[in-house]
N, C-alpha and C positions, 0 to 999 in steps of 0.2 A: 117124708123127705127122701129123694133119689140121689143117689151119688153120680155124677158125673165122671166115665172114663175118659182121661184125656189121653190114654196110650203111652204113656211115659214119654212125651215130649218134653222137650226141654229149650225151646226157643220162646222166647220173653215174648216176645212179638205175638207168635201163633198163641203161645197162653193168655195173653189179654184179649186177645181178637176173640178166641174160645169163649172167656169170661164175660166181654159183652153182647156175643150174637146170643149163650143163652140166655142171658138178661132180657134182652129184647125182644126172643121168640120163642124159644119155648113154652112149654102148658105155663098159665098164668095160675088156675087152679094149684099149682105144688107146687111144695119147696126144695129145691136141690142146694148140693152139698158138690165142689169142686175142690180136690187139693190141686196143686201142681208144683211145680222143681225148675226152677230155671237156672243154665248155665251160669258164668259171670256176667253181670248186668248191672246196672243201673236206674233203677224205675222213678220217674218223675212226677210230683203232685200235678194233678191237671193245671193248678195254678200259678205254677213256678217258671221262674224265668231261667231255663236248662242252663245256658255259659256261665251264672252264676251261682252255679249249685254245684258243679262237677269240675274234676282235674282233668280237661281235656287232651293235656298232654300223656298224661298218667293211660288215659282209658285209650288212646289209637295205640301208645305203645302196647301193651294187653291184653287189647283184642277183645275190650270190654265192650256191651252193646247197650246203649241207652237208648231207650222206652219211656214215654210220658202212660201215664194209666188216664182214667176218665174220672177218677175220685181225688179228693181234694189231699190235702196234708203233703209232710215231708218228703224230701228224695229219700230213698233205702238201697243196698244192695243188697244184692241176692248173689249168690251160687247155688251148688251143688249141695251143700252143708243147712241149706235153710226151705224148710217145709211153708209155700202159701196156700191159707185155706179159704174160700168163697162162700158162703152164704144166700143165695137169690131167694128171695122171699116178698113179698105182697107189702105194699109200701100203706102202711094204716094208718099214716099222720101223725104216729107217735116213735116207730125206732127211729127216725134219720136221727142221729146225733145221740141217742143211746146204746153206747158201745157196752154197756154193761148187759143190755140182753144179748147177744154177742159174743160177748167173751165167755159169761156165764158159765159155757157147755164146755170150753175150750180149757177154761183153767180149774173145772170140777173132772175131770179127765187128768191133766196135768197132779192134780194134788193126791189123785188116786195112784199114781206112779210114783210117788213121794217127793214130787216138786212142789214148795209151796210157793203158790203161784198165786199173784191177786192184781186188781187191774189201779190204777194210779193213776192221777193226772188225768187229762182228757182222753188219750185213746190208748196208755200203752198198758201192758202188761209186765211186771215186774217181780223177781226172785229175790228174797235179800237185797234191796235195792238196786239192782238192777236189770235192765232191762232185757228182756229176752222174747216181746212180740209189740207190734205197733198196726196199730189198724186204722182202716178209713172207710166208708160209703160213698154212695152215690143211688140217686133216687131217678127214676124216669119220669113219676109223678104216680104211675102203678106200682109200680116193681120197683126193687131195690136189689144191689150188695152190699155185702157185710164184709170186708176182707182182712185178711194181717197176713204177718210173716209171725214162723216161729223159730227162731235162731236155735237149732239144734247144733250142729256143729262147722259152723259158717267160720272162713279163714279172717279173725278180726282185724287182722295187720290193714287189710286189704281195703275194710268200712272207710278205715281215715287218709290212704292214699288214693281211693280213689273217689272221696267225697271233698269237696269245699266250704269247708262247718263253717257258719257265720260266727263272727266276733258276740251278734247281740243274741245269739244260741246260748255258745258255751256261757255268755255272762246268766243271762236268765235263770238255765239250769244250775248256778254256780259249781260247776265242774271247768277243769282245766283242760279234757280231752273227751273226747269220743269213747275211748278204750275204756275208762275208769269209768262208762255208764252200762257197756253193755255186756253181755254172756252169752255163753250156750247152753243149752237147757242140758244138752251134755254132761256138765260139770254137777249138774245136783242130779246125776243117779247114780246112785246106789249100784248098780250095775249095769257096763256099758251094755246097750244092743245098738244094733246101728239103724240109719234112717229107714231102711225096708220096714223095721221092726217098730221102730217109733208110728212112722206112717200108718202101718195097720193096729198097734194100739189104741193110737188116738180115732180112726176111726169105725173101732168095734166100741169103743167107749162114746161113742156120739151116739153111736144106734142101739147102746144096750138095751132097750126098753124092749126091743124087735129081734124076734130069733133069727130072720133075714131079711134083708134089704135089696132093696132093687138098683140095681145099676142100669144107667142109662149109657148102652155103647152108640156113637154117635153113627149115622149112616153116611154111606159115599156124600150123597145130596149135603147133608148137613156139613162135611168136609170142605167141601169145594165153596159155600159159600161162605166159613169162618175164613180161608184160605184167602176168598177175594175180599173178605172185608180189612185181612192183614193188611193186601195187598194196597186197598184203596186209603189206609189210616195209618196203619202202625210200622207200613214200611217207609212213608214218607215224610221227608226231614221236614214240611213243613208242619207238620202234628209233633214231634218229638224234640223240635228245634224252634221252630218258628216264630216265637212270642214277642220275640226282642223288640221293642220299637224305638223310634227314634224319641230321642224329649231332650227338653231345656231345664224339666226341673223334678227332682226325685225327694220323694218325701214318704219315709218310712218311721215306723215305730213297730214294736214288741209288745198286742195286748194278750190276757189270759190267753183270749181263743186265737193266739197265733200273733205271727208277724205279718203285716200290711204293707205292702211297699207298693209305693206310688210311681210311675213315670207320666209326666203329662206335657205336653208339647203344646204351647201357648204361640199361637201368630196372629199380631195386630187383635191384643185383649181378648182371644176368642180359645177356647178349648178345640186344638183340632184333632188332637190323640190323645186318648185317658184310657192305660194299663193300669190293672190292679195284680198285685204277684202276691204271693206267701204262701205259708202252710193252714191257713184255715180252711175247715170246711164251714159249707154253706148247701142249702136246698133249692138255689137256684142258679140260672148258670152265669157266672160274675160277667160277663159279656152283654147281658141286658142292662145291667149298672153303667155300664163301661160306655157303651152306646148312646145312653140317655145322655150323659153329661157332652159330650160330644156338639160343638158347636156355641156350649153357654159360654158368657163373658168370667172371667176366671177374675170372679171377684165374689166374695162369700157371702151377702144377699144374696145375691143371683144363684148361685148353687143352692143354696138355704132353700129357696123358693122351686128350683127344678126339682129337689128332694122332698118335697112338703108330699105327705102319700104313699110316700115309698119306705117300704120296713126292710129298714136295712140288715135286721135280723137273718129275714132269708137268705143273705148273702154271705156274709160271714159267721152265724152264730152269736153267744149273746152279747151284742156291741152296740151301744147308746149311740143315735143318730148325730149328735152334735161330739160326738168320741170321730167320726168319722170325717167332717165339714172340717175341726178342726185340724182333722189332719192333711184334707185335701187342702184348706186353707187358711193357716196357724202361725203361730208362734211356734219356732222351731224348741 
């Protein structure tokens, strides 16, 4: 495994744009390792509908910068206070959705510092019940990431004023706030060091097996094109905004593997917009779903029958295909 130097940048933007040009191009043969630190931010599930996820008032006043990533699950912030770590590794048909190889390394490292640290629920990471890293993927069909955050000492005032926590969140997780779920891995050590210090534990503890490790520093060439792929994706509102569509009728629910929300815009009995939002992941890109149904008569034979073949598995994770009809077209 190579480590990745991203030079101590700190722009959300150039850090994803970083995270998926080496996904994409780098040796296919090895597996790299990328931390990175982003400013105040806002990082979006590829699947989420941005104005409904975030205090848009809260974040212009602030100067907070919201960012959609390419992998599925929850909104998160980030600052200065919170460590993310990447993964890129050879996609073998069995990690996409096993965060527990993953985390593995991250919280045997952790517990070696005297965090006791163990992974809960679908992706997160958890201390004394709560929560202190949240992860997600994304597969290219070769290659893959693995990523999370690890809340080292992130300002938490700031998670809940500058997130818009759904109603059917807080009830699910049965907590009343944000704040009474999460930590800094701060608070369980034993003695304070600061993030420099965190940063190079954790990743002398990734590669203990190796008395030195290769760092890959990126060359001018490699620069200029993470820069123009910022440039052509992650700087523009319609990748970090864009999703909203119009509809006449929204249909949502809350399964294990995440919430599902529907917008679908029905003219003269025909499907002519069909969004799919939440925090699920899935190993294929919801947009092919979303496509298909596009144009059927919005009547639940007819969906039944467009659906016959298609594993809706891959889209959301593990969710019964009539779990899914029903909801596109149900008893509320």
């Amino acid at each position: 495994m190579i480590f990745i130097d991203n030079e101590g940048n700190t722009d959300p933007k150039l850090n994803l744009a970083l995270e998926e040009y080496a996904l994409r191009n780098f040796d296919a043969s090895t597996d790299y390792l990328l931390f990175y630190i982003n400013k105040p931010s806002i990082i979006i599930g590829r699947n989420q509908n941005t104005l409904e996820e975030i205090n848009q008032e809260y974040i212009d006043a602030n100067n907070i910068e919201v960012v959609r990533r390419i992998s599925g699950g929850g909104a998160v912030y980030h600052d200065l206070g919170n460590l993310n770590f990447s993964f890129i590794t050879n996609h073998d048909g069995k990690s996409i959705s096993n965060f527990k190889k993953f985390t593995a390394p991250v919280i045997r490292v952790l517990n070696a510092m005297g965090v006791t640290a163990e992974l809960k629920g679908r992706n997160d990471i958890l201390v004394d019940e709560k929560k202190i890293s949240g992860t997600a993927q994304f597969s290219t069909g070769k290659r893959m990431i693995s990523h999370g955050t690890l809340l080292f000492d992130t300002d938490m005032g700031e998670v809940s004023k500058a997130l818009q926590v759904k109603m059917s969140k807080i009830q699910s997780k049965g907590h009343k706030s944000v704040r009474s779920r999460v930590a800094n891995i701060s608070e369980f050590l034993k003695t304070p060091i600061t993030m420099d210090d965190f940063k190079q534990q954790l990743l002398n503890g990734l590669f203990e097996a190796r008395e030195h490790f290769e760092i890959h520093k990126l060359t001018e060439a490699e620069w200029n094109a993470v820069h123009q792929l910022k440039a052509e994706k992650y700087d523009l509102w319609e990748w970090n905004y864009g999703r909203s569509p119009k509809f006449n009728i929204q249909r949502s629910k809350r399964f294990a593997i995440g919430e599902i929300d529907l917008r679908i815009f029905v003219e003269k009995g025909l499907i002519s917009e069909f969004k799919v939002f939440g925090d699920f992941f899935g190993r294929q890109p919801i947009s092919d779903l979303e496509t298909l149904l596009i144009g059927v008569p919005y009547d639940k034979n007819e969906i039944s029958k467009k659906l016959e073949g298609v594993v809706v598995e891959n889209y959301f994770g593990k969710l019964e295909k009539l779990d899914f009809i029903n909801l596109v077209y149900g008893n509320d």
